[in-house]
matplotlib code that plots the C-alpha trace (Angstrom):
import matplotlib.pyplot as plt

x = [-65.8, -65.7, -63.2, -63.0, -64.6, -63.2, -60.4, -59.7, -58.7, -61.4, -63.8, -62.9, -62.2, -65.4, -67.2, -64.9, -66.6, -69.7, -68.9, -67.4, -70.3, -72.9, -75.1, -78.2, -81.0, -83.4, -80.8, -79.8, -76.2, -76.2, -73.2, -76.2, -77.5, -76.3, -72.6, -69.4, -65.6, -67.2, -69.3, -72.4, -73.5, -76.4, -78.6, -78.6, -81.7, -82.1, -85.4, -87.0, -84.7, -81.7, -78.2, -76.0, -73.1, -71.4, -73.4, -76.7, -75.9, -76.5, -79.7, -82.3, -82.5, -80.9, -77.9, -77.5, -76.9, -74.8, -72.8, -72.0, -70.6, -68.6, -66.7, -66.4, -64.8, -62.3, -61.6, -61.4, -59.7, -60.4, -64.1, -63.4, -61.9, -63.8, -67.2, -65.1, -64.5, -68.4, -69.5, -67.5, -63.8, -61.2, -57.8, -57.2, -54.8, -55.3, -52.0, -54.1, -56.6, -54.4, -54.8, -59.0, -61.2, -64.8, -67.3, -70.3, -73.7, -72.2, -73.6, -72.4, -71.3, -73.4, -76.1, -79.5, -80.9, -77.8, -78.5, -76.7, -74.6, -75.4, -71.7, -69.2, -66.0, -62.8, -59.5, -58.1, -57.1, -58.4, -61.8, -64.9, -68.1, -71.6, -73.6, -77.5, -78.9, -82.1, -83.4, -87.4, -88.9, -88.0, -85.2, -83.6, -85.4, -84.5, -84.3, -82.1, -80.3, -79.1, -78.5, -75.1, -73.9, -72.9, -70.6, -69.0, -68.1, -66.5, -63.8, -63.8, -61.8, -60.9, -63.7, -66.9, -70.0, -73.5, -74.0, -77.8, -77.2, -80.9, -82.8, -85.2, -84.1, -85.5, -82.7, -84.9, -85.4, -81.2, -82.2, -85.2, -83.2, -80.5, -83.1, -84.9, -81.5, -79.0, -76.2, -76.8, -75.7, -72.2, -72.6, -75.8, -75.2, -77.5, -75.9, -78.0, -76.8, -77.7, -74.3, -72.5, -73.4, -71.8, -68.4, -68.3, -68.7, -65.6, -63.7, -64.4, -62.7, -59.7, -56.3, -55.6, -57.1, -55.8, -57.8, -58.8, -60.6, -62.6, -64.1, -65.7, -66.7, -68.2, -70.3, -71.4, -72.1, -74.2, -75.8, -77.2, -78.2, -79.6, -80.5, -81.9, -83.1, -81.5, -81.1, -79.0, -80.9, -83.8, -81.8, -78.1, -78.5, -81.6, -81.3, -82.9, -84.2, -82.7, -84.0, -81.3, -83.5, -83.4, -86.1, -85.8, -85.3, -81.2, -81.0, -79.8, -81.4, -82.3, -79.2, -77.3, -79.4, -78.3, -74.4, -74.0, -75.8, -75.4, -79.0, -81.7, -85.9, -88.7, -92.6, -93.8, -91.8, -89.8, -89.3, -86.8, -83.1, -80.4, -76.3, -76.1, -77.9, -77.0, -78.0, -78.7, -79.5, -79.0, -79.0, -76.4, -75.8, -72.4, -72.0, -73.3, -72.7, -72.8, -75.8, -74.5, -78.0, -81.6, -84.4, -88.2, -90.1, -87.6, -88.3, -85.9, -85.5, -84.0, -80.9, -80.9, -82.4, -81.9, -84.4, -86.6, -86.1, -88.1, -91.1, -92.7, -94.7, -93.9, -90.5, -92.2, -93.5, -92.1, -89.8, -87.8, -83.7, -81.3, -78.0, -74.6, -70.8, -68.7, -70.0, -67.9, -67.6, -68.3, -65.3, -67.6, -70.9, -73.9, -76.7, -80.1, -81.6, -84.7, -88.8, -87.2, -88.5, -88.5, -88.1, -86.8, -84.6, -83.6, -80.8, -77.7, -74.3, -72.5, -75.0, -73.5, -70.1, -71.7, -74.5, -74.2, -77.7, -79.5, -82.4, -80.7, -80.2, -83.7, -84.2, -81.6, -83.0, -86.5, -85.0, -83.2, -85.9, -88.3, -86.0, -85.1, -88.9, -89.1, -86.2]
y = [43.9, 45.0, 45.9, 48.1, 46.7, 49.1, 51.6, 53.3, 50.7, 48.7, 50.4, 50.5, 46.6, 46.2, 48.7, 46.5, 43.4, 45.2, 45.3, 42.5, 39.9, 42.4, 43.0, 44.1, 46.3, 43.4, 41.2, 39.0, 38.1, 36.9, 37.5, 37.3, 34.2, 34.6, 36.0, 34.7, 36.4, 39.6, 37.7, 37.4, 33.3, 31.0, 29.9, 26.5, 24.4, 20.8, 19.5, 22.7, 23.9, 27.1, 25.9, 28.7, 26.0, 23.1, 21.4, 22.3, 19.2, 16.6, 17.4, 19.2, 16.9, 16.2, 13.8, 16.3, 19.1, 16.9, 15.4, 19.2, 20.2, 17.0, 17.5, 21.5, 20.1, 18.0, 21.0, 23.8, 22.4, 25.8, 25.5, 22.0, 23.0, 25.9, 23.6, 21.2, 23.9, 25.3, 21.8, 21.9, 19.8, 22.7, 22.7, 20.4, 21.9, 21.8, 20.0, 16.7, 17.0, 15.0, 12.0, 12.9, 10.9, 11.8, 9.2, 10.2, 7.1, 5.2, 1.3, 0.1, -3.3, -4.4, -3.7, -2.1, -1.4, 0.8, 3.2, 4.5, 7.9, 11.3, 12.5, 10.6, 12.7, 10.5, 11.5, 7.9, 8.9, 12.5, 12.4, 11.0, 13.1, 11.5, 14.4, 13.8, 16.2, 17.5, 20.4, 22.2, 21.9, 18.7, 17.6, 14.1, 11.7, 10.2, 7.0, 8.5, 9.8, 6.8, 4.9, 6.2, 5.1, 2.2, 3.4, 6.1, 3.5, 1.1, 3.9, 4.9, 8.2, 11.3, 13.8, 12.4, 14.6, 13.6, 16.9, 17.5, 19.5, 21.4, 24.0, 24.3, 27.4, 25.5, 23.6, 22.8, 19.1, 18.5, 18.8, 16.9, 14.1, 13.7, 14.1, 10.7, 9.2, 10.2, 8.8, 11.4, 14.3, 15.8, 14.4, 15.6, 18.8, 21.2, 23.1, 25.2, 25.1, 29.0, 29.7, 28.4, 31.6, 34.4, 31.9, 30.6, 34.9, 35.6, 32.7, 33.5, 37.3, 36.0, 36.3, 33.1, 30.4, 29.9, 30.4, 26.9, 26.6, 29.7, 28.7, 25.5, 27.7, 30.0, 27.5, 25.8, 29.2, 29.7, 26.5, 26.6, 30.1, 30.7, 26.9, 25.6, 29.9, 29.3, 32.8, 33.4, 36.8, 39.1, 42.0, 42.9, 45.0, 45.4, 48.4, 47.9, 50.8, 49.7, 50.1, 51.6, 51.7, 48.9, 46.2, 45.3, 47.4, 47.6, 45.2, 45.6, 46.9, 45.5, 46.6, 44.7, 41.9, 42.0, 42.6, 39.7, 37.4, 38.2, 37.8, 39.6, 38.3, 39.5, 38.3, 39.4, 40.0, 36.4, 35.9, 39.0, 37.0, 39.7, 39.3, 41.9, 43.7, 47.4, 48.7, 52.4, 54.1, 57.5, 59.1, 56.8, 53.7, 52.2, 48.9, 46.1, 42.6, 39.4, 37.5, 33.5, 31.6, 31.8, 30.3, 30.2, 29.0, 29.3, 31.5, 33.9, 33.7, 29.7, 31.4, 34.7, 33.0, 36.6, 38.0, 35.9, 38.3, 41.6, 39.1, 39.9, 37.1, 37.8, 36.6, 33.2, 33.3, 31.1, 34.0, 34.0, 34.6, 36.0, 35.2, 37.3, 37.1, 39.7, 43.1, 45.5, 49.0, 51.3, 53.6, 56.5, 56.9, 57.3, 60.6, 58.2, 62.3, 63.6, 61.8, 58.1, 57.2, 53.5, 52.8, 49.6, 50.1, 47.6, 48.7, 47.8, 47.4, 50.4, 52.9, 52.7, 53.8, 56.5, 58.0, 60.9, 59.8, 56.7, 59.2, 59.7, 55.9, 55.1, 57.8, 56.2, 53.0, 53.8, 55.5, 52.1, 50.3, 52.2, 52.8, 49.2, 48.4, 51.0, 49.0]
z = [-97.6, -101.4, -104.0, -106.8, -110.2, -112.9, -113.4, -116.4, -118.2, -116.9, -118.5, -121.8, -121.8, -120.4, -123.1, -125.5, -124.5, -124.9, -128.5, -129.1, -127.7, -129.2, -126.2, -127.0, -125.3, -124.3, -122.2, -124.6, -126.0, -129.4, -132.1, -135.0, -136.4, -140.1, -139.5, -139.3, -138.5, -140.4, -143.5, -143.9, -144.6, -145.9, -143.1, -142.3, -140.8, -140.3, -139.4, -139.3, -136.5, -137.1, -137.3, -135.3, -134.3, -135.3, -132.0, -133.3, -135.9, -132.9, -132.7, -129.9, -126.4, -123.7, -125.1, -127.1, -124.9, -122.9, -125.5, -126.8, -122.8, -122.6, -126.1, -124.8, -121.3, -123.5, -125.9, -123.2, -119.5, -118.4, -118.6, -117.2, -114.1, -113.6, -113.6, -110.9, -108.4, -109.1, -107.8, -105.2, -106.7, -106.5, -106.3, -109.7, -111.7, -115.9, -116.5, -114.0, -116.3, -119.5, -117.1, -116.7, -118.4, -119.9, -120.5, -122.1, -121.8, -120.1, -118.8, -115.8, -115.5, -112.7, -114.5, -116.2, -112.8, -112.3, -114.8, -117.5, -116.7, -118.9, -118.4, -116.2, -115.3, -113.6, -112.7, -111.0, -107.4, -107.4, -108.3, -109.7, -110.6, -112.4, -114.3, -114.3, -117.2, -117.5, -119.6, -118.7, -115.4, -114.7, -112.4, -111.6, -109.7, -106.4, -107.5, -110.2, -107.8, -105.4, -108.4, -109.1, -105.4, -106.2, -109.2, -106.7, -103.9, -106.8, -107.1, -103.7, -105.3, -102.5, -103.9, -105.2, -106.6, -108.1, -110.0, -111.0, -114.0, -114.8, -116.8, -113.8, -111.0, -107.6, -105.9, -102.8, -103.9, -102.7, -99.7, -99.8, -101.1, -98.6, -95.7, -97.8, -98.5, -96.0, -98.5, -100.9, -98.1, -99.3, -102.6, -104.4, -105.7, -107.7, -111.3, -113.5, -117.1, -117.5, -115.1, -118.2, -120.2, -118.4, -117.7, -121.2, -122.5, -120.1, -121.5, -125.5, -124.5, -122.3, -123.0, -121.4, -123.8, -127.5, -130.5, -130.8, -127.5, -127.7, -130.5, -129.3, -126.1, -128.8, -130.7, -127.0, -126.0, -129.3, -129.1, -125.2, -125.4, -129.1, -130.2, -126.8, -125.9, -122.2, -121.6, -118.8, -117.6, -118.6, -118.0, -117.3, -114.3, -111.5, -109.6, -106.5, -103.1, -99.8, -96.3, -94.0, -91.0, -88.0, -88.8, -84.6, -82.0, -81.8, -84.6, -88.3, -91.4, -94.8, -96.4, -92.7, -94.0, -97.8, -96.9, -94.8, -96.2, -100.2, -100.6, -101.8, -101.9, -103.1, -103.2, -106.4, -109.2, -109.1, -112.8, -112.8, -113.7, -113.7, -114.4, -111.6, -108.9, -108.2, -104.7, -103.8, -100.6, -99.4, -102.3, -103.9, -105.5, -105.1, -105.4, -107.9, -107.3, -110.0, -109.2, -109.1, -108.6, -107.8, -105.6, -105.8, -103.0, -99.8, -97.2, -95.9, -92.6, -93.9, -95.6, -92.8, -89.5, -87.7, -89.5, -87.1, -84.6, -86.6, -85.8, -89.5, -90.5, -93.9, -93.8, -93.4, -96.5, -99.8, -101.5, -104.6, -103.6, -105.8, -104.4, -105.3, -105.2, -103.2, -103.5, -105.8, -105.7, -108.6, -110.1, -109.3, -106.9, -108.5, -107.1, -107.7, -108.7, -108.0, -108.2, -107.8, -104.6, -104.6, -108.2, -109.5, -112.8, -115.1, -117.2, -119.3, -117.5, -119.8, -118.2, -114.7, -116.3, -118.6, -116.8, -114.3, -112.6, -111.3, -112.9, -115.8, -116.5, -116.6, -118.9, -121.1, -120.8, -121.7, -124.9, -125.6, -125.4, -127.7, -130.2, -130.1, -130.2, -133.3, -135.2]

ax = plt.figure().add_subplot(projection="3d")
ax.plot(x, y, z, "-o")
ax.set_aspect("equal")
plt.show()
């Protein structure tokens, strides 16, 4: 199934956006480390380290980082409740949120040995979530893990979540976890802080929140992505060659493959972190889809068992999975033009709106690049 992603109007807000958030060439987002609302203003360091936000003042580890999302949940019950339904909590309504509470280091009472919670998130007879932070490779223990259980069954609430909230892309340790601790199934969950980028970019340009809220999404925005460099993709959009053909006898294709399962994997180039993928075959690309989280190490045939039957060995292997939402269809097919064979293209998101050619947009891009090299 897909639906339409831009009409007329579309385009221009989404050109507008373009503008607005200042995206440049490279993949990046960044509204420029030295402005503000059109001025130009003395930089500001402490210890050494770039002030871009007023978050930037709490300093550069993890309390930090968590301390800065917590104050942003309180400031912005948009962001809030679209975190709770990421995690698996949907179905709470902002005005249930004035009765939510946010605790932020907290010490339980029965206890050292039960820890001492990065971010605790109640709402008395709805729900009750415990946020384990960690920024680099590293994610939370198991032991770090199982400690919270206690806490959870104290308040016994309807919906309960142990979010592991991490720099790091693999997500296989989850389930490594609940098959050690069979407690922990249903209630460890996996959230990349890089998913806050694109969410908190379509919240500082929506009509929906007041003035006051988008700017604290702004700052944390400013802060995650320019003070702690979590950059949310390397470039906007991948444009990737499908296989059409049958990979079994009677069976479906690559493309088959991709649709039903919103995956696509690759072997080798596994560092590649797009907003979107763009697929083409046929002569055509049609549809892009957002990418909403990756995998490194997981075979495929785990998340699409039916490619067991093509008998490839390969598909065994340890792959890296980019996963994506509901496929969307361009306002116009793209002709991929002549000499691209199977071509990968990494562009920015305006060119699919612009350009008359898959062909042409790698032109463009190339010219992009080197003149943004040259500047």
């Amino acid at each position: 199934m897909t639906k339409h992603f831009l009409d007329r109007e579309g385009t221009k807000a989404w050109l507008a956006l373009i503008r607005q958030v200042g995206m440049r060439t490279t993949g990046t987002i960044s509204a420029g480390n030295n402005e503000y609302q059109g001025y130009t203003i003395v930089q500001l360091h402490a210890s050494k380290r770039l002030i871009t936000s007023p978050y930037g003042l709490l300093g550069n580890d993890e309390n930090a980082l968590t301390y800065a999302l917590a104050y942003t949940f309180q400031q912005c019950p948009h962001l809030l409740q679209w975190f709770l339904k990421q995690i698996g909590i949907p179905g709470i309504h902002r005005s249930q949120l004035r009765n939510a509470r946010i605790d932020l280091q907290r010490h339980s009472s029965q206890g050292p040995r039960a820890g001492i919670t990065d971010i605790e998130i109640h709402l008395p007879s709805h729900f009750h979530v415990i946020v384990e932070a960690k920024v680099g490779l590293s994610v939370p223990s198991v032991h770090q893990s199982t400690k919270y259980l206690p806490r959870l069954r104290k308040t016994n609430e309807p919906k309960q979540k142990i979010v592991a909230l991490v720099q790091s892309p693999g997500e296989h340790f989850v389930s490594v976890y609940t098959q050690q601790k069979p407690a922990l199934a249903g209630l460890l969950t996996c959230f990349n802080w890089s998913r806050l980028i694109p969410i908190c970019i379509r919240m500082m340009l929506s009509q929906k929140l007041d003035e006051s809220a988008k700017n604290w999404v702004r700052a944390f925005y400013r802060f995650l992505d320019e003070e702690y460099t979590m950059k949310a993709f390397t470039t906007e959009v991948w444009i990737l060659s499908i296989n059409t053909k049958p990979l079994w006898k009677g069976g479906k294709s690559h493309w088959d493959i991709h649709k039903d399962y919103r995956v696509w994997w690759d072997y080798k180039e596994t560092s590649v972190r797009p907003l979107y993928l763009a697929f083409r075959f046929d002569g055509t690309l049609e549809h892009v889809a957002r990418i909403n989280r990756i995998e490194h190490g997981r075979p495929i045939t785990d998340v699409a068992p039916e490619l067991a039957l093509a008998k490839n060995p390969v598909h065994k292997r340890p792959a890296t999975i980019w996963h994506f939402d509901e496929l969307i269809k361009l306002p116009k097919p793209l002709p991929t033009g002549p000499g691209m064979f199977n071509h990968r293209t990494r562009c920015d998101f305006d060119l699919l709106l612009t350009c008359s050619t898959v062909k042409e947009i790698e032109s463009t891009m190339t010219k992009r690049n080197k003149h943004a090299i040259e500047e």
